[in-house]
C-alpha positions as CSV (number, residue, x, y, z in Angstrom):
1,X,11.3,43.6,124.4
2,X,13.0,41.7,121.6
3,X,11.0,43.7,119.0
4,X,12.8,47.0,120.8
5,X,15.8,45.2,120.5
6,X,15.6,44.1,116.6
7,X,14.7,48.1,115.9
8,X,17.8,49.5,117.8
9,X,19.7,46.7,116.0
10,X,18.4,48.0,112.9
11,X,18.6,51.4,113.4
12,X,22.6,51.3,114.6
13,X,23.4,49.2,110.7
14,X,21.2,51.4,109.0
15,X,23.0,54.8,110.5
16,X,26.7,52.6,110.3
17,X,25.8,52.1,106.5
18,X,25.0,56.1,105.8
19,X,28.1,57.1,107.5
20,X,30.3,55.0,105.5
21,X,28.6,56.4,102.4
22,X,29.5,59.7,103.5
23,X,32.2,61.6,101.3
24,X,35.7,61.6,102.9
25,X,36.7,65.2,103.8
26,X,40.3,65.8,103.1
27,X,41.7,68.0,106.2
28,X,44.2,70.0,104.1
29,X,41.4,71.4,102.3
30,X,40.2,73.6,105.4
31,X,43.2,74.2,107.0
32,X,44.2,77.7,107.6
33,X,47.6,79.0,106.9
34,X,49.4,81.1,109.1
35,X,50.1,84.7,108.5
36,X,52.8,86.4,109.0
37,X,53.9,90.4,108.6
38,X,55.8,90.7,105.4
39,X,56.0,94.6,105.1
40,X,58.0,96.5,108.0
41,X,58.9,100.2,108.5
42,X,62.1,100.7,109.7
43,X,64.6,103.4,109.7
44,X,68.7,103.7,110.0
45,X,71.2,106.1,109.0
46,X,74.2,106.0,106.4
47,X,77.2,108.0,106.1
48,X,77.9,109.5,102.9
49,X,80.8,111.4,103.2
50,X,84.1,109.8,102.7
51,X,86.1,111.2,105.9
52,X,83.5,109.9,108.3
53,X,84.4,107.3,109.5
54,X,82.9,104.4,111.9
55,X,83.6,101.9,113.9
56,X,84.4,98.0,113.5
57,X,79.9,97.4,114.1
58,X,79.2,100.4,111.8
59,X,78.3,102.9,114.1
60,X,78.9,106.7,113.1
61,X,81.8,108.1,115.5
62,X,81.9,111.3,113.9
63,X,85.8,111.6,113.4
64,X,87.0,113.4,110.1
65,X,90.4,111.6,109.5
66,X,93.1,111.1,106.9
67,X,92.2,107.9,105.3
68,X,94.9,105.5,103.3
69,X,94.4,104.6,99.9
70,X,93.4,100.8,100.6
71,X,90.6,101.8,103.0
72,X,89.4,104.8,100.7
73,X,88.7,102.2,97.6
74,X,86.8,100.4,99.9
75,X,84.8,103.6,101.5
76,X,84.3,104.3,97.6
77,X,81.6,101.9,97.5
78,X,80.0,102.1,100.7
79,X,80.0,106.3,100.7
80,X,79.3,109.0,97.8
81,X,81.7,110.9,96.1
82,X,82.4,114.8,97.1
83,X,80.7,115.5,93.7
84,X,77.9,113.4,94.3
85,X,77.4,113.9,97.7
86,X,77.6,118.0,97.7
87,X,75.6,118.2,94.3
88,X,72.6,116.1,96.0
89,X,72.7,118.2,99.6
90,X,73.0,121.5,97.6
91,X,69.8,121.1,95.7
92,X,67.9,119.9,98.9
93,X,69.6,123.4,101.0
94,X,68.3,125.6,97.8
95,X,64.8,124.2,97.4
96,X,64.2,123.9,101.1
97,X,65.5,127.6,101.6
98,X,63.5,129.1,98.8
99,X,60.5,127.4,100.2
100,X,59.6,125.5,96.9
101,X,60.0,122.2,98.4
102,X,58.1,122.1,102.2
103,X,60.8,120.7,104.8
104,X,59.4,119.4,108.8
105,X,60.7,119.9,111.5
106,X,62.7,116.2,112.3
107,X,62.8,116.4,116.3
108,X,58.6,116.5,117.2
109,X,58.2,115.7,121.0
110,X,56.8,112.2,120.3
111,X,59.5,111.8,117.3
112,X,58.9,111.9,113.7
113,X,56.3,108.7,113.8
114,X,54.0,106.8,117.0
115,X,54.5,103.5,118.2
116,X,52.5,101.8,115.2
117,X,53.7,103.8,111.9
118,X,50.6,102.8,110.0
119,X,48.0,103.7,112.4
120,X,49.7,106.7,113.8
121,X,50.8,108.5,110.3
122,X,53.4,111.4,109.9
123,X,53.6,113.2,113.4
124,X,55.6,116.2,112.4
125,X,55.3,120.2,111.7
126,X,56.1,121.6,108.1
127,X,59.1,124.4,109.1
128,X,57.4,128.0,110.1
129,X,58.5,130.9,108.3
130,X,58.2,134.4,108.7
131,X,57.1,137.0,106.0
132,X,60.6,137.3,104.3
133,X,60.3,133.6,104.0
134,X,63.1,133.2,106.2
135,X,63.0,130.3,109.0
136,X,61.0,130.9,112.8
137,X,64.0,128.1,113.7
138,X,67.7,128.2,112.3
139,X,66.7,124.7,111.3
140,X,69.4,124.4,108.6
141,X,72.0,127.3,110.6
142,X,74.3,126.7,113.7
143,X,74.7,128.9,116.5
144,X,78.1,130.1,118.8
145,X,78.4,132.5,121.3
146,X,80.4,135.1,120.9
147,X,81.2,138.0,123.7
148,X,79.2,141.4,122.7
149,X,81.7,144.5,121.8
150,X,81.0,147.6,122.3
151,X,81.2,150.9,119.8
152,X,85.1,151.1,121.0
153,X,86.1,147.4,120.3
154,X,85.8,146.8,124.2
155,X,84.0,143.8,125.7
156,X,81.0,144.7,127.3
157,X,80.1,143.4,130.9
158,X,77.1,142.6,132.8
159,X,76.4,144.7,136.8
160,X,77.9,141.5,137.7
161,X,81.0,142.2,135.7
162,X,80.6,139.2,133.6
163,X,81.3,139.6,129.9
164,X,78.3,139.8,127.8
165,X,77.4,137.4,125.0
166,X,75.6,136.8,121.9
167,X,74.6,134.2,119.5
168,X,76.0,134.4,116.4
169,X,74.1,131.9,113.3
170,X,76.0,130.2,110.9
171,X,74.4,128.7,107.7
172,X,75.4,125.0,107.6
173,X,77.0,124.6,104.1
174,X,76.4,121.3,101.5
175,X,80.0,120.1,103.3
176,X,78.7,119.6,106.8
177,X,76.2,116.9,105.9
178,X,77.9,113.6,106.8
179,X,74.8,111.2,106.5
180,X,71.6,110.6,106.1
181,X,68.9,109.0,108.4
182,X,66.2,106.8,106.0
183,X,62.9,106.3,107.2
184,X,61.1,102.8,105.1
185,X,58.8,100.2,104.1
186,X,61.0,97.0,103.5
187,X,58.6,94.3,101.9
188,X,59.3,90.6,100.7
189,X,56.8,88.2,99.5
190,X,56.5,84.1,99.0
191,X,54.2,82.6,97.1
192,X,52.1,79.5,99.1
193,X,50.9,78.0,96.1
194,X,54.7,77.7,93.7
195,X,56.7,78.3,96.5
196,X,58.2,81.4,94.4
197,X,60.1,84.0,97.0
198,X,61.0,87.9,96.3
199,X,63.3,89.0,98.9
200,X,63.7,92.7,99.9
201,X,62.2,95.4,98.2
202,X,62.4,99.1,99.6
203,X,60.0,101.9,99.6
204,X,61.8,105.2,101.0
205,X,58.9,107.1,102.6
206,X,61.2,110.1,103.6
207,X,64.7,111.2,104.8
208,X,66.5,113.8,107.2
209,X,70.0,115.1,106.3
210,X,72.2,114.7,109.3
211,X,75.7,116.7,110.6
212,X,77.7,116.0,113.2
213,X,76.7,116.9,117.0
214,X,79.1,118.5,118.3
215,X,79.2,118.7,122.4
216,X,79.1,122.5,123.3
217,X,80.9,122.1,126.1
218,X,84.0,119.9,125.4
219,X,83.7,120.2,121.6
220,X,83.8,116.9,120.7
221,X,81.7,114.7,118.2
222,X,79.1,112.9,120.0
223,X,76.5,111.7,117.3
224,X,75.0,112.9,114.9
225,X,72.0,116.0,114.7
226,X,69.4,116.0,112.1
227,X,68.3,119.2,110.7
228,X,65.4,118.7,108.1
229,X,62.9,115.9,107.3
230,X,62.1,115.8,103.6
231,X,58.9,113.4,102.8
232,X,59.4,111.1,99.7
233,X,56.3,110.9,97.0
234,X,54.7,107.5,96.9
235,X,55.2,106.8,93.6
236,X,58.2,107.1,91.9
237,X,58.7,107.9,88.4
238,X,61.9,106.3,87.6
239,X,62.0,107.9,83.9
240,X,61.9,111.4,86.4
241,X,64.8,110.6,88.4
242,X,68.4,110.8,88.1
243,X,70.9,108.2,89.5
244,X,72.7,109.6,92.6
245,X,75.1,106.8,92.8
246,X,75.1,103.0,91.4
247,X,75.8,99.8,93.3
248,X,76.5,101.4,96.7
249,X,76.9,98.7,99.6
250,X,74.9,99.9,103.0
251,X,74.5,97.9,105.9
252,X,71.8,98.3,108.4
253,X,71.3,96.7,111.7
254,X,67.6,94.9,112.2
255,X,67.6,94.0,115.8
256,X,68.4,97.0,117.7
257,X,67.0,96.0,121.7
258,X,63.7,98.3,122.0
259,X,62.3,97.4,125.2
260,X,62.7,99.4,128.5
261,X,62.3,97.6,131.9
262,X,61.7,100.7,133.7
263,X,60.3,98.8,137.5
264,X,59.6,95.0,137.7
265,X,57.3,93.7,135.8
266,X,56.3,97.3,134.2
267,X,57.5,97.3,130.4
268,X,58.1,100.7,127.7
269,X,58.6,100.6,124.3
270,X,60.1,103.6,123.1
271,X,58.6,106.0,120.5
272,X,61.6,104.8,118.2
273,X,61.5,101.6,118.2
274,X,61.6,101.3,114.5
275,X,65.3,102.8,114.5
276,X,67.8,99.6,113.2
277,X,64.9,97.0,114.1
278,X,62.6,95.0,112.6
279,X,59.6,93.4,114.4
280,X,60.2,90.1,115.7
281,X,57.9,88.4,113.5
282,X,58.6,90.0,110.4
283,X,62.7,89.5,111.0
284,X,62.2,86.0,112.1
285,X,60.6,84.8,109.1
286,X,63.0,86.2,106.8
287,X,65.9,85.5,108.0
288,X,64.8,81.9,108.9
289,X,64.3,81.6,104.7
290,X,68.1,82.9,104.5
291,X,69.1,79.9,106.9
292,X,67.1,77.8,104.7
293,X,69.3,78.9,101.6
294,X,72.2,78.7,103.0
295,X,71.9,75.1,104.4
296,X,71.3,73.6,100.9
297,X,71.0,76.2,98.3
298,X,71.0,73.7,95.5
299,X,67.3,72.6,96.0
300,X,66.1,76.4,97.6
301,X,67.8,78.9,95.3
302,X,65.9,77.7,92.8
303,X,62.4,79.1,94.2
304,X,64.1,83.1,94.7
305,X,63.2,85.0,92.5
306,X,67.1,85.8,92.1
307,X,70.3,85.9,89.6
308,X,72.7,83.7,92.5
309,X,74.9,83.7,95.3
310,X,78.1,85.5,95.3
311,X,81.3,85.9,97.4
312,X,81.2,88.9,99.9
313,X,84.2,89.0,101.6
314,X,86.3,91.9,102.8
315,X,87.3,93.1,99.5
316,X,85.2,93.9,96.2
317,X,85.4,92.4,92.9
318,X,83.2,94.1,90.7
319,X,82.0,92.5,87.3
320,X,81.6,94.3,84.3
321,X,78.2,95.9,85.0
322,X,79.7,97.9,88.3
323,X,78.1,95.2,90.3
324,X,80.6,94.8,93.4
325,X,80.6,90.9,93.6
326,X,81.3,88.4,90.8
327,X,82.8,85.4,92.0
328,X,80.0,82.7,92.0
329,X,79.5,80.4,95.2
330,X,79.3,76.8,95.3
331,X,76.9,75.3,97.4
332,X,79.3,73.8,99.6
333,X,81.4,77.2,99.9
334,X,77.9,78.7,100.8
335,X,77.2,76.4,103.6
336,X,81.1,77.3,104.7
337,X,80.5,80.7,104.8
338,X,77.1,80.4,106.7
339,X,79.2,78.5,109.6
340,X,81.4,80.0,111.7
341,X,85.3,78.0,113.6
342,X,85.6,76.9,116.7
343,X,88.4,75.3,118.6
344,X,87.7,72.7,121.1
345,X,90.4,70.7,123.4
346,X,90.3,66.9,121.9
347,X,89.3,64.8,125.4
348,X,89.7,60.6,125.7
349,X,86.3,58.8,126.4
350,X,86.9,59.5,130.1
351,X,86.8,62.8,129.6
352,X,90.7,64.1,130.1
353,X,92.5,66.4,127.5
354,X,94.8,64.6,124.8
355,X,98.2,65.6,124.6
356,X,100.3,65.0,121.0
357,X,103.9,64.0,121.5
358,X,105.4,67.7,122.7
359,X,103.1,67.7,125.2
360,X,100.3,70.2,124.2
361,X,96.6,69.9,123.9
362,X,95.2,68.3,120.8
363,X,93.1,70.7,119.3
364,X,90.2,70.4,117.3
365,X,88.4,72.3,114.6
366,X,84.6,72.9,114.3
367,X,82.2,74.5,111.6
368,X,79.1,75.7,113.3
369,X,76.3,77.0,111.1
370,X,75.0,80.3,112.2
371,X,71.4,80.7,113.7
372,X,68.4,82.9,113.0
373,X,69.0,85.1,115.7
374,X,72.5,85.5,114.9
375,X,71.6,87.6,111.9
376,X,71.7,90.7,113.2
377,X,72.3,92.9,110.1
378,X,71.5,93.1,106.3
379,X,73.8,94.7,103.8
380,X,72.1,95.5,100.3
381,X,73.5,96.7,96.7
382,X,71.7,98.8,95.5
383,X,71.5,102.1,92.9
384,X,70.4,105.7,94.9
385,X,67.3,107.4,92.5
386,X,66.7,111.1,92.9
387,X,64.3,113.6,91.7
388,X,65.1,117.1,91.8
389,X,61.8,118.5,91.5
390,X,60.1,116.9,94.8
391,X,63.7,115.9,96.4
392,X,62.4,112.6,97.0
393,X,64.6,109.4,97.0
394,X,63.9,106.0,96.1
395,X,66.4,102.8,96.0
396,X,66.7,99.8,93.7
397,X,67.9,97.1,95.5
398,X,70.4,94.8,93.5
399,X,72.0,92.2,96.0
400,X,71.1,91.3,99.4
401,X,73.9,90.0,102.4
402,X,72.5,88.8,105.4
403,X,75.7,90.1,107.9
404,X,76.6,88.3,111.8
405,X,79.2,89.2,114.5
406,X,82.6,88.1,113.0
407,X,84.0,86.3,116.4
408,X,87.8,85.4,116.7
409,X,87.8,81.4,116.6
410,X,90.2,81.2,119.4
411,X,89.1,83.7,121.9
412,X,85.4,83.6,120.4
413,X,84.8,87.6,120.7
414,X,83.8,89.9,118.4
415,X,85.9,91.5,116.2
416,X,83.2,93.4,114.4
417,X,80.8,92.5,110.9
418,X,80.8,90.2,108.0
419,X,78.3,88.6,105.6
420,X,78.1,85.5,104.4
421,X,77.7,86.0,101.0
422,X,75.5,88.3,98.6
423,X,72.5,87.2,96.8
424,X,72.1,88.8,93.8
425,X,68.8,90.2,92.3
């Protein structure tokens, strides 16, 4: 029995010995980072023409108006110029009518692309034509009814006695097109191992040209109606391309709601859900590095792969280069204008407002810094690249403004957009 017992003894130091003489593993060696998506496909429409106007969130209303000369300097650099804009629609009309460029068909019963964009591909139809080459579809005409005349310039009626009618077509000229709806691939990238961050780069895969819808009925603007899809070539030779227009601000919202609720506990997700919204995952993740940046800038700024942070308030200041933004932010006005005032009554330590000496309510000021999901836009500079040949488009993104609800500080409701600043490529 002791002899059993001296052998287990000796067999426990023996094993204690080898297992302290075993090489340390360092955790951190086999630990798996997380992934996250950081390539999205998303689409959103811009106006272009200067007399359409939206509202306070950005939404296109459709209105043609008469617009003063303060807010026209500022529509300058968010629109294109009649030049621009009817020289770049004209060539698109001529080489989509001729057929040397192949237009599709932009309203496909499922929508242009699936639920999943890279698994489903391009859903739509290249435009039918007939043997004169002319369209199956009026896909770039409009139609109106107009009563039939007969050979005597008399109406002519139906046996019910109603008046007859016919459709007349229209072509739709350069001037109606008010915007354009972009269909991309928005990529940024950080770098685990230096820490290095690239924020938004764009890959236009194609575009539709858009007029306004008008309701047939009551003839007012309702939306907008897109007439022809135009795919974009993958790669794009720059040295190719002409500049449509430089430094043009855009704004584009990213968290558009996409879920239907149809019965309880029975969910949809439309076909569209790509239109102004960026997955959750892909949307989180960069705009949490934006918070990150504008908390302390001094020690994050330095990782972006970026020129710096400039003032984008309501007005433009452009520098020498066209860029519209040259006013440098310190890091403390950046953590300003990341934060948003509010007003709170001033109450003693039991609780009960404070009056001052004419009897009203002490009031008090607060900076709140905005949140993640309070980002619920992104503005970008950026220059407009065409080529004539294949019409396709491509963007070079120059600045970058993550944009939130501007609230009244008093009342706290929303009086429409602002950014925080622009970060400058």
């Amino acid at each position: 029995m002791k002899k059993t017992i001296l052998i287990c003894l000796s067999l426990f130091f023996i094993s204690s010995a080898f297992t302290q003489n075993k090489p340390k593993v360092e955790l951190h060696e086999n630990i798996i980072h997380p992934v996250f998506s950081t390539k999205q496909f998303i689409s959103y429409t811009i106006p272009i023409a200067l007399k359409t106007t939206t509202d306070m969130f950005g939404k296109i209303n459709g209105e043609n108006m008469q617009i003063n000369a303060e807010k026209l300097q500022k529509l300058e650099n968010e629109r294109l110029t009649e030049n621009e804009r009817l020289k770049l629609v004209k060539t698109v009309f001529e080489k989509v009518r001729t057929g040397e460029v192949t237009a599709y068909d932009c309203n496909p019963i499922n929508g242009l692309f699936n639920m999943d964009p890279g698994m489903s591909n391009f859903n739509a139809m290249a435009l039918e034509r007939k043997e004169d080459g002319s369209f199956y579809e009026p896909h770039l005409q409009y139609a109106y009814s107009e009563v039939k005349i007969d050979e005597y310039g008399e109406p002519e009626y139906d046996d019910n006695g109603n008046p007859i009618t016919i459709d007349i077509y229209i072509d739709y000229k350069p001037e109606d097109v008010t915007s354009i709806t972009f269909y991309e691939n928005w990529s940024f990238d950080v770098n685990n191992e230096t820490g290095e961050f690239t924020p938004i780069q764009k890959q236009v895969i194609g575009y539709t040209l858009n007029v306004p819808f008008e309701n047939p009925e009551s003839g007012e603007i309702e939306g907008i109606k897109d007439l022809i899809y135009i795919p974009c070539a993958k790669e794009a030779n720059e040295a190719k391309m002409t500049t449509i227009k430089e430094n043009i601000c855009t704004s584009t919202r990213i968290n558009m709601p996409w879920h239907i609720f149809r019965r309880k506990n029975e969910e949809t997700i439309e076909n569209n859900w790509y239109s102004n919204n960026l997955s959750a995952d892909f949307r989180f993740h960069f705009c949490q590095e934006l918070i990150y940046l504008a908390e302390d800038s001094k020690r994050h700024l330095r990782f972006w792969k970026v020129k710096g942070i400039y003032d984008a308030g309501w007005g433009y200041n452009p520098d020498k280069d066209g860029f519209p933004f040259s006013k440098e932010l310190s890091n403390e006005d950046i953590k300003k204008n990341s934060s948003f005032k509010i007003f709170r009554d001033s109450l003693d330590e039991n609780d009960y407002p404070v009056y001052d000496s004419n009897g009203y309510n002490i009031r008090l000021e607060f900076m709140v810094p905005y949140s993640v999901d309070e980002i619920i836009a992104l503005g970008f500079v950026e220059d407009w690249l065409f080529d004539e040949k294949t019409l396709s488009i491509q963007k070079r993104v120059k600045g970058l403004m993550p944009t939130v609800f501007a609230r009244n500080p008093e009342s706290e409701e929303i009086e429409g957009l602002i950014p925080f600043f622009c970060i400058k490529y």
